[in-house]
Structure formats: structure tokens, C-alpha cells
C-alpha positions, 0 to 999 in steps of 0.5 A: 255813946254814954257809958254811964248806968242807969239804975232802975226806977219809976220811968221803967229803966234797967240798969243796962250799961251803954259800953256793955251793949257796945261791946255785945255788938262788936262781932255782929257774926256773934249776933247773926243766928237771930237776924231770922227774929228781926227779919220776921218783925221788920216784915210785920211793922211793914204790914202795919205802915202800909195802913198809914199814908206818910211820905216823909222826906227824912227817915231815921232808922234808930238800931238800924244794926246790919242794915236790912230795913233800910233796904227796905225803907229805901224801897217803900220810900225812895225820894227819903233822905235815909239814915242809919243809926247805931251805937256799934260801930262794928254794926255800921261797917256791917250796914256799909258792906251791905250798901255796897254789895247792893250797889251796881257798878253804875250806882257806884259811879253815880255815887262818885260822880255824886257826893253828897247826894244821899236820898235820891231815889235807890241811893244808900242810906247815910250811916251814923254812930249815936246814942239812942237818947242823944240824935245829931239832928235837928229839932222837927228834922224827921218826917218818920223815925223807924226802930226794930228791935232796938228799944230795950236795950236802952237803960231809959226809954223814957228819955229816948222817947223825949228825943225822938219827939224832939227830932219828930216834925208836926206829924211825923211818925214814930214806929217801933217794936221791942221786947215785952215782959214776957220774952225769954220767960222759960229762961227765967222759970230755970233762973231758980235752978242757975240764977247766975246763967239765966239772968235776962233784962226786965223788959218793959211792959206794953202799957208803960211804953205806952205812958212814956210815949204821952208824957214825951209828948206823942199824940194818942199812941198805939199798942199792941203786941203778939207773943211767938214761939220759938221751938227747939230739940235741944237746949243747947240751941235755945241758949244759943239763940238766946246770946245770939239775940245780944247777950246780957247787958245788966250792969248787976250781972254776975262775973265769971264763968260758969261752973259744971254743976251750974250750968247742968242745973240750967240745963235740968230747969230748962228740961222741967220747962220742956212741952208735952210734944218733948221739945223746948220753947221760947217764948218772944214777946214783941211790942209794937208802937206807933204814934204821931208828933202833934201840931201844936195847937195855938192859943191867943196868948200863944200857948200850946196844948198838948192832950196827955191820956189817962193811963189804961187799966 
């Protein structure tokens, strides 16, 4: 993985830093109270690929994390080679143990008597330790690149969106979901009471991936999104779920601890954000995105077009 940091600028990066968000995802105990976040949108990107016909013989889960979709995967695809891919290593042993539990005796000794054979049907999947924007694969490698939650905490999805095309065969299918602008906006509303406690990345908008994905190359992407609510009785438990969501990776984000008086300040700007019912809300933008990896189209001198889309307004 790059540690390097990226300052923000026109293709929508943040100033994230890399072995920031290495090190938020070393305890993936400090992460699991929002695993029912991620689980609910793997169940609605689901929904959404059972409407498009692929059977790709290599798929990637790109953030796989702890390993839930490749479960899934496995099961919607199970002649695939599968395989998982983290920035966190502390992540990949979690997706390993998983694999293993999942696995009979008899699977285990298959897998033994086997090695090397990953992608036969009800096998795990290969796991591997990468930067989104840096793929150990071959170009035209995949049939289909699957990314959960993932997206955002990346300082350059323009860049990681030229490498998935890259690694993307004619026709391959790209899906993915991410945070949008929206998410956590309670917490920002409050940022002017406790700026230094409720500082939260700038999440890049839908129509903006959406122009990241035409200039990778992608053929006529599609977006959407939904906004959910999450709501709570106490504060206490929406800051809780918020770090365990990942944390704060921004390499401009204040240092030290928080003090009584700022963090009773938070407290009183979440309590001003507070519904008419008296409970608190969290608001979570999801974006999905799917698209295809083009055929090129050959000319008689041997040129290729790609078509780029105007920009919606």
C-alpha cells in the first residue's frame, strides 16, 4: 500500500492518508458494530446484479474487509476464480478465519489434497494485500470487480477507477457502492459547536463518480443512490457507530485529545439536531455505480473509439 497523501483537487480526491486508514483497520473488533451497514448494502448491490446476466470467470472483491461478500459471491458465482482484496492486513486474517470456519472437514481435505486449485466450485477465495489503485493483476484479468463500501476511503477514485478499467476484460462489470456527500451531515451540522470532534471526510458526489468513470474509460455508467436513516436514543451511540464505521483518515485532522468543554459542545450540537420523536438521526448516503468495460471499436487504420458522455446537469 502507498502511504503517500494526496491533497484535494479538481478529480475529487481528499486528502486521505493511506497508512491512516491501515492502521483504523487493524482491529477489525473496533470496526464490527457497523458490519449490519455493510451487510444491508451488499444485500441491495445483490438485488441490483441479479438484473444484469454476467458469468465472469474471475471476480475481485476490491475492500473485501472481513470477507462477508465473498461468501456471497461464491455462491452467485461458483465456477469464479474469487478473490479478495484489502489494504489491511489485520482484515485479510479476519476474511482467512472466516473461510476456514465456513469450511468441512471434507472441504479442508479437498483443499489439502488440492493446492492451488482455488475457483472450483464451493472453494474460498485467494486472499491479497493491495492498494486500490495498484491491482497485482493482469490487464483484462477480470470478468467482474465487486467494491462494497470501499471507494471512499481512497484519496483518488479517479485513479483507482483507471485501474480497475484496466484490469476489467471487453465486458466486464464493474459494481460498486460508497459513501455520497451526504452521509454523517448531522455530525457536520454539530462541527460548528466541536469542530475538532466532528470533523468527517468530504465524500465525493454521485454525478462526479459518474464523470471519473467516462474518463477511466467505462461505457455508459449507471448511478444512483438512496439515503438511510439511522436512529438512536442516545448520542453516546451514534458516536459510536460513526468510529465504528472506520474512523477519521484525513491527514488535516486535528491532533490530541479532546477536552471536557469540547466534547460537551458536540454533545449540545448533536442535541439541536435531535427529531421531533426526541431521538437522534444519522443520516447515511449510499451511492451505487455499475458499469461495463467497452469492446473496442476498430477502425481501418486500427484506431479505437471509446464514446465519453457529457456531464449531466
Amino acid at each position: 500500500m502507498s502511504t503517500s497523501n494526496t491533497p484535494a483537487d479538481d478529480s475529487g480526491s481528499a486528502p486521505i492518508s493511506l497508512s491512516r486508514v491501515r492502521d483504523l483497520f487493524a482491529r477489525p473488533a473496533r470496526i464490527a458494530g457497523s458490519d449490519f451497514l455493510r451487510r444491508e448494502v451488499a444485500s441491495r448491490m445483490f438485488e441490483r446484479l441479479e438484473l444484469i446476466r454476467v458469468a465472469p470467470p474471475a471476480v475481485l472483491d476490491a475492500g473485501c474487509g472481513e470477507g462477508a461478500d465473498l461468501a456471497l459471491l461464491r455462491q452467485r458465482f461458483p465456477q469464479a476464480l474469487l478473490t479478495g482484496l484489502d489494504a489491511a492486513p489485520a482484515m485479510l486474517a479476519q476474511a482467512a478465519q472466516r473461510q476456514r470456519n465456513a469450511m468441512s472437514a471434507m472441504d479442508r481435505l479437498f483443499a489439502r489434497l488440492r493446492p492451488g486449485s482455488a475457483g472450483a466450485a464451493g472453494e474460498g477465495a485467494s486472499l491479497v494485500c493491495a492498494d486500490f489503485a495498484r491491482l497485482p493483476l493482469a490487464p483484462a484479468a477480470l470478468g467482474l470487480l465487486w467494491s462494497n463500501l470501499a471507494l471512499h476511503w481512497h484519496p483518488r477514485p479517479d485513479q483507482v477507477f483507471a485501474e480497475w478499467r484496466r484490469v476489467l476484460r471487453a465486458e466486464g462489470l464493474l459494481m460498486f457502492s460508497c459513501f455520497g456527500p451526504d452521509t454523517l451531515r448531522e455530525l457536520r451540522q454539530a462541527a460548528g459547536a466541536a469542530p475538532a470532534l466532528a470533523q468527517t471526510l468530504p465524500f465525493v458526489d454521485m454525478h462526479d463518480l459518474g464523470d471519473m468513470l467516462v474518463q477511466a474509460g467505462f461505457a455508459t455508467p449507471v448511478m444512483d443512490m438512496e439515503m438511510l436513516t439511522l436512529t438512536y436514543d442516545q448520542a453516546d451511540k451514534l458516536l459510536a457507530d460513526v468510529r465504528a464505521l472506520g474512523g477519521n483518515p484525513l491527514a488535516t485532522r486535528r491532533a490530541g485529545l479532546a477536552t471536557p468543554t469540547s466534547r460537551q459542545r458536540l454533545f449540545d450540537g448533536l442535541a439541536a439536531t435531535r427529531r421531533g420523536d426526541g431521538k437522534y438521526a444519522l443520516s447515511i448516503e449510499v451511492i451505487y455505480g455499475h458499469a461495463f468495460c467497452p469492446v473496442p471499436q476498430a477502425r481501418p487504420q486500427g484506431e479505437s473509439v471509446i464514446r465519453f458522455l457529457p456531464r449531466q446537469q
